[in-house]
C-alpha positions in Angstrom: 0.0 0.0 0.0 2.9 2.7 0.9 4.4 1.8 -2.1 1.5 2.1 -4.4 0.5 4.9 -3.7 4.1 6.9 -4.7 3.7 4.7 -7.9 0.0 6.3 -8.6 1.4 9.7 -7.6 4.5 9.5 -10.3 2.5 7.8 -12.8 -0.2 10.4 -12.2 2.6 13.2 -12.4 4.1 11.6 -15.7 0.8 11.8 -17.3 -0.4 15.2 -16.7 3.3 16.4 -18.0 2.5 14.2 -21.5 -0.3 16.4 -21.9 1.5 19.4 -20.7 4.1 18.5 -23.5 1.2 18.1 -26.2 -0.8 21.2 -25.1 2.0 23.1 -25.4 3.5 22.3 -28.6 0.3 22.5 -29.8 -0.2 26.2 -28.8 3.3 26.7 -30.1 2.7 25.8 -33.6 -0.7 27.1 -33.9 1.0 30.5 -32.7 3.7 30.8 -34.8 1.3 29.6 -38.2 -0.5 32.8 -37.0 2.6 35.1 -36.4 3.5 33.6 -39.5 0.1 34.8 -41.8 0.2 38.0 -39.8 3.7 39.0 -40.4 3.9 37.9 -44.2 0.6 40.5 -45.1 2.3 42.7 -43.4 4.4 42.2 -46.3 2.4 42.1 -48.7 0.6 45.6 -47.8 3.6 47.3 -46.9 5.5 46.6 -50.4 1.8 47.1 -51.8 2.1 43.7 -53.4 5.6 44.8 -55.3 4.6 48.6 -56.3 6.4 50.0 -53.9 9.0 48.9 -55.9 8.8 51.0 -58.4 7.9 53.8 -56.3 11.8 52.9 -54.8 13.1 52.7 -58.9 11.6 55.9 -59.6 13.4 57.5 -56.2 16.5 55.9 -56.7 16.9 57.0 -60.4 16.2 60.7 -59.0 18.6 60.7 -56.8 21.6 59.5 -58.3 20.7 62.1 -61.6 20.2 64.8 -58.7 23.8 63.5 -57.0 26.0 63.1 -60.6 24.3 66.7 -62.2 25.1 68.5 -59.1 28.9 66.9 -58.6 31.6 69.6 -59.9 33.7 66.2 -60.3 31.3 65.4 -63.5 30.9 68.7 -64.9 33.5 67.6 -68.0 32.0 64.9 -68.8 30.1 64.2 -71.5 26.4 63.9 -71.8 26.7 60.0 -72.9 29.6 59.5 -70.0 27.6 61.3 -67.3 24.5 58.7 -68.7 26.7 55.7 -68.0 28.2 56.7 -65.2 24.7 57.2 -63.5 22.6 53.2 -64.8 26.3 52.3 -63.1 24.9 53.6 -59.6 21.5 52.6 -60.6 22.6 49.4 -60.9 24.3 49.3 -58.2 21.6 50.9 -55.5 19.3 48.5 -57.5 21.7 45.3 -56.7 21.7 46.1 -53.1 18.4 46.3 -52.7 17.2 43.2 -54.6 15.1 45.2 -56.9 16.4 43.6 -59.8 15.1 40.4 -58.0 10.9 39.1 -58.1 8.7 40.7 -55.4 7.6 37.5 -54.4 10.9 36.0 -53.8 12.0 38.7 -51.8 9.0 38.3 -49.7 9.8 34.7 -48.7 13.1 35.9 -47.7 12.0 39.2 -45.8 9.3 36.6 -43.5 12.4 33.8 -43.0 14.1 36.8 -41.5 11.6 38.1 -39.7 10.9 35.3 -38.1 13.8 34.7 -36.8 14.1 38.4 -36.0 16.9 39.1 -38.4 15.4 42.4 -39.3 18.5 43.5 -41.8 19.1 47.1 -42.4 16.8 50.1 -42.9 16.7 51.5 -46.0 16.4 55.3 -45.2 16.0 55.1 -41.4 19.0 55.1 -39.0 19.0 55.4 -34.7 20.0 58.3 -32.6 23.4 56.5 -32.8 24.0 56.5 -36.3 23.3 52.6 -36.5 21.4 51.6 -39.7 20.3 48.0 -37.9 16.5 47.3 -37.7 16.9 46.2 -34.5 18.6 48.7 -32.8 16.1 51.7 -34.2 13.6 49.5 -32.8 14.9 48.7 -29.3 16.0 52.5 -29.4 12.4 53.3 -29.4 10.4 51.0 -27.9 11.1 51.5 -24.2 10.0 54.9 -24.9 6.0 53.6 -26.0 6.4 50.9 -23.3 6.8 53.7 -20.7 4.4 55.7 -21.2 1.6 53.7 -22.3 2.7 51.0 -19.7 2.1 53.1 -17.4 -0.9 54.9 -18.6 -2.4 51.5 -18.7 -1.1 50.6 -15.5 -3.0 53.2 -13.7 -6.3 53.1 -15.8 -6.4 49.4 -14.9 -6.0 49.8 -10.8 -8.3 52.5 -10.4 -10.9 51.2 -12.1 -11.1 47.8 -10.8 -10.7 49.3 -7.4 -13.2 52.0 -8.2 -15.8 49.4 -10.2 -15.3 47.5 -6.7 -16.7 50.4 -4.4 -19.3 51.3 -7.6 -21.0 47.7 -7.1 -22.0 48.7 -3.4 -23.6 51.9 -4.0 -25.6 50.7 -7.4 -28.2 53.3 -8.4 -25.7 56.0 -6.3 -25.5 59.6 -7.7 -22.0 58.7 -8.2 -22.6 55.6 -9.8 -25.0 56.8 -12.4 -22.2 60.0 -13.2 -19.9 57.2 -14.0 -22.9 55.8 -16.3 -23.6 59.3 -17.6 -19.6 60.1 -18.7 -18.5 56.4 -19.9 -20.0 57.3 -23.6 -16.9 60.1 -23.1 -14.5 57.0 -24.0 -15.6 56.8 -27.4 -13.4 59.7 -28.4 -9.4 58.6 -28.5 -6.8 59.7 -26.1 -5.1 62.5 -28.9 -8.0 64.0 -29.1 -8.0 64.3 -24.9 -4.4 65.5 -25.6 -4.7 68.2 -27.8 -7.1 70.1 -25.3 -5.0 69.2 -22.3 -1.8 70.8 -24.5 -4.2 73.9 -24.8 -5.1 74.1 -21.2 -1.9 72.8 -19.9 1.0 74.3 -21.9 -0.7 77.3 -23.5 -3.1 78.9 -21.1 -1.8 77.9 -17.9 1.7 76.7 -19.4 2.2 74.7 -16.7 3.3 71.4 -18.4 5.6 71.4 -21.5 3.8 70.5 -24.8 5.6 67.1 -26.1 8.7 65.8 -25.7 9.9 62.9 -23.8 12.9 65.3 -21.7 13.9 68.7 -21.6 16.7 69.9 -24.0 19.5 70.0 -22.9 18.7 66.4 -20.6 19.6 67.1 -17.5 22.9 65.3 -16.3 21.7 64.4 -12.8 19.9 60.9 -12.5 16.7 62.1 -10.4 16.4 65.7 -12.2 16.4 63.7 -15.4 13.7 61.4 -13.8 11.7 64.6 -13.1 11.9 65.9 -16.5 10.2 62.9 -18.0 7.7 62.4 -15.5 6.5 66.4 -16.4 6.9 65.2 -19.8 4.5 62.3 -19.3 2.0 64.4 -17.5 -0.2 65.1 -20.6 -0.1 62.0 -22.7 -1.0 60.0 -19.4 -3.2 61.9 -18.2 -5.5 62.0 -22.2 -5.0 58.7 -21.9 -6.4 58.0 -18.6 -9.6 60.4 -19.5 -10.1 58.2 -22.9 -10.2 54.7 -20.9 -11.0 55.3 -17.6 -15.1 56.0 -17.0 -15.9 53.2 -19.5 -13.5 50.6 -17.7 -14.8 51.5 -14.3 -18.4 51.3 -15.5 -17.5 47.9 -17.4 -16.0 46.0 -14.3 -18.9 47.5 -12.2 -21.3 45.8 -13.9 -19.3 42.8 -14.0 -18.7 42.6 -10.2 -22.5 43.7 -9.8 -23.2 40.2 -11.7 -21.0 38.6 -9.4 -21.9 39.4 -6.7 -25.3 38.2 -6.9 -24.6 35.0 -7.2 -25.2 32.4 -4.6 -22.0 31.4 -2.4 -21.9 35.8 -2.5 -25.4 35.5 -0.6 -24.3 32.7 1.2 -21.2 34.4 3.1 -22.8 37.5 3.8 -25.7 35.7 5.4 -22.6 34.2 7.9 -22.1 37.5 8.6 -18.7 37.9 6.9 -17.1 41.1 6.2 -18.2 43.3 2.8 -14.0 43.9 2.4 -13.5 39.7 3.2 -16.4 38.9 0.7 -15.4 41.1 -1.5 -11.4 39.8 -1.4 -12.7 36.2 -1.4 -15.6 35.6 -3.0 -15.8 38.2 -5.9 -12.3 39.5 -6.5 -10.5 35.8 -6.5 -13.0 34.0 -8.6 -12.8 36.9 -11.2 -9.0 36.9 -11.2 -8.7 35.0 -14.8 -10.6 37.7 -16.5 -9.4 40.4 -15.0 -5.6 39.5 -15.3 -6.8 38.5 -19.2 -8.3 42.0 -19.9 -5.1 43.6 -18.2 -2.5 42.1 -20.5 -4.5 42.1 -23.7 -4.9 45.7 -22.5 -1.2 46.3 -23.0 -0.9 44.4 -26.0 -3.0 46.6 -27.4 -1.8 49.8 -26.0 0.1 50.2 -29.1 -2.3 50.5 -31.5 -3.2 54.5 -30.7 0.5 55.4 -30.4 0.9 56.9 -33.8 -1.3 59.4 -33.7 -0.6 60.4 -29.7 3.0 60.0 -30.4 2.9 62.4 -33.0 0.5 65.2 -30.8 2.7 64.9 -28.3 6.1 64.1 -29.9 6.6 61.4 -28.2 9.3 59.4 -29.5 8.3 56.4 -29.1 7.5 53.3 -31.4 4.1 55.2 -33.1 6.3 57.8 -34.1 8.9 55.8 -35.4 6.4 53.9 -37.4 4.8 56.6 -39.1 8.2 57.7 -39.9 8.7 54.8 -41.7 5.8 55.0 -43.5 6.6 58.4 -44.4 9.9 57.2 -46.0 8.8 54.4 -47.4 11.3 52.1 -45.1 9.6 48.8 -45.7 11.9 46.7 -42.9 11.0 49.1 -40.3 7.8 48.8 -41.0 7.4 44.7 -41.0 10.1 44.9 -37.6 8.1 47.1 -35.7 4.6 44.9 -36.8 6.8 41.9 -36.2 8.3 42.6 -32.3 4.3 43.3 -31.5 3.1 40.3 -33.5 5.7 38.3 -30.9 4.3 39.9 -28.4 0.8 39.3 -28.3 1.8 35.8 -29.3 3.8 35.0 -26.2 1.0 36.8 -24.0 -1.7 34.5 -25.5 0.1 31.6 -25.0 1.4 32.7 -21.3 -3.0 33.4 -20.9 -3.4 29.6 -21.5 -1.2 28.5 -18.4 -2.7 31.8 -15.8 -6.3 30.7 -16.5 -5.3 27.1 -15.0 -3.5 28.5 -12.2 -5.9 30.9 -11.3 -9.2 29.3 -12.0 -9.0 25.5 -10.6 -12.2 25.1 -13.0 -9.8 25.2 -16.1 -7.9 21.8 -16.4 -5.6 20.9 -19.2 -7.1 17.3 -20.3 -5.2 14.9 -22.7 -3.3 17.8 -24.5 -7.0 19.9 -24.8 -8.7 22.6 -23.1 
């Protein structure tokens, strides 16, 4: 008997890690097949299915004419020499771009390397440091966005779920029903927030500077420099916390007002239990897989309004650097800035699959299936 029961245990053990091992390669590959689709139309639309190309021929050929007519060096030349001497470049700029090669080769080579996050060399683009290397424009920027969006989203995210939690026991309050009355105010986007608060802030009472991520000169000292950003972030935060927060407080109100009518709710406060122990126990902790699932989708998605609040605010951050790129044209910038995010939200789905079994002992992984 002592000695069976260890056996059961370990066999037990060995059999919930087989269907560990299946579940998650399974996740895995159906991931990256989705990465995979995402990232190569991404391709496709930013190279406008091989247009762009010729957009790039007709740029390329304009500047080298613009380069050789404007060089003293080639002033002697002749008319048919100068002609040579500029298809030479041509061909040359052509050659090291690949245009010379089919669109939809190149595009089976651009997704190999973006999957393996070999993001190559920007074509126009180049980082604060001079360096030319996808990657390093991209890292350049992207604690920047994570920053101030992070913590934008951060905030939103605690004070309404604290808030929605004090909302569901005054229901029908004057306070309640303002929250109802201003979360239609979320339907217009953060910049929109932001180019009021500039107004206010910066113009009429220029208490807050209008964009920016640090004063110019940066300040040499570690907590004056701290300062600087956190004035810096004032604005942008503080449009992005109007644009989100009365529609996520009213949103988990009504969700922990559905909650907490349920039964086992009744059920402790008829034992006389406390509203903050009820609350903590039987409300909060049962909602926990939801919550934590809206949180991180939350800033997954944080990106997607950072162009155009970037660029009111200056912001230089990963939105800017992306409409940048669109501006010029920089195809790999483009698909490695759609790529990093595509990663992303791919490892935060997956990383969703194992919290909802930790958190919600109702969710069991059963013979490699959910």
């Amino acid at each position: 008997m002592a000695t069976a029961a260890p056996a059961s245990r370990t066999a037990s053990l060995l059999r919930d890690l087989r269907y560990l091992g299946v579940f998650t390669a399974k996740r895995v590959i159906a991931l990256l097949l989705t990465v995979l689709v995402g990232v190569y139309l991404t391709i496709l639309i930013a190279n406008m299915g091989g247009q762009v190309d010729e957009l790039r021929m007709a740029q390329i050929q304009g500047e080298v004419a613009e380069q050789v007519r404007g060089d003293p060096a080639f002033q002697d030349l002749d008319s048919e020499e100068r002609e040579e001497l500029m298809q030479r470049q041509i061909d040359l700029e052509v050659e090291r771009l690949r245009l010379d090669e089919p669109f939809i080769l190149r595009s089976f080579d651009y997704l190999r390397a973006a999957m393996t996050l070999d993001l190559g060399r920007a074509e126009q683009m180049h980082s604060d440091a001079g360096s030319r290397q996808v990657y390093n424009i991209i890292v350049e920027r992207l604690p920047a966005t994570l920053l101030l969006f992070g913590t934008a989203n951060l905030l939103v995210f605690f004070v309404s779920v604290f808030a929605a939690l004090s909302l569901s026991r005054r229901y029908g309050s004057r306070l309640d029903q303002s929250v109802i009355g201003l979360a239609p105010t979320s339907a217009a986007p953060a910049w929109f927030y932001g180019i009021f608060l500039i107004l206010l802030f910066a113009f009429i009472f220029p208490l807050l500077p209008t964009g920016g991520m640090v004063a110019v000169p940066p300040p040499e000292d570690p907590w004056a420099y701290a300062a600087s950003v956190i004035r810096h972030m004032a604005l942008p935060v503080a449009a992005m916390f109007i644009a989100q927060i009365f529609i996520s407080i009213y949103s988990w109100r009504t969700f922990f007002l559905i909650h907490s009518s349920e039964d086992y709710v009744e059920m402790a406060r008829a034992k006389g239990l406390p509203d903050a122990l009820v609350e903590q126990r039987y409300i909060l902790r049962p909602t926990l897989s939801p919550i934590i699932t809206s949180f991180l989708l939350m800033l997954i998605g944080l990106w997607s309004g950072a162009i155009i609040l970037e660029q009111v605010f200056n912001w230089p951050g990963l939105g800017t650097l992306l409409f940048e790129a669109i501006g010029h044209r920089d195809t790999p910038v483009i698909i490695g800035s759609v790529v990093v995010f595509a990663y992303l939200l791919a490892v935060t789905v997956f990383l969703l699959d194992f919290l909802y079994a930790i958190l919600d002992p109702r969710v069991r992984i059963d013979g490699g299936q959910r």
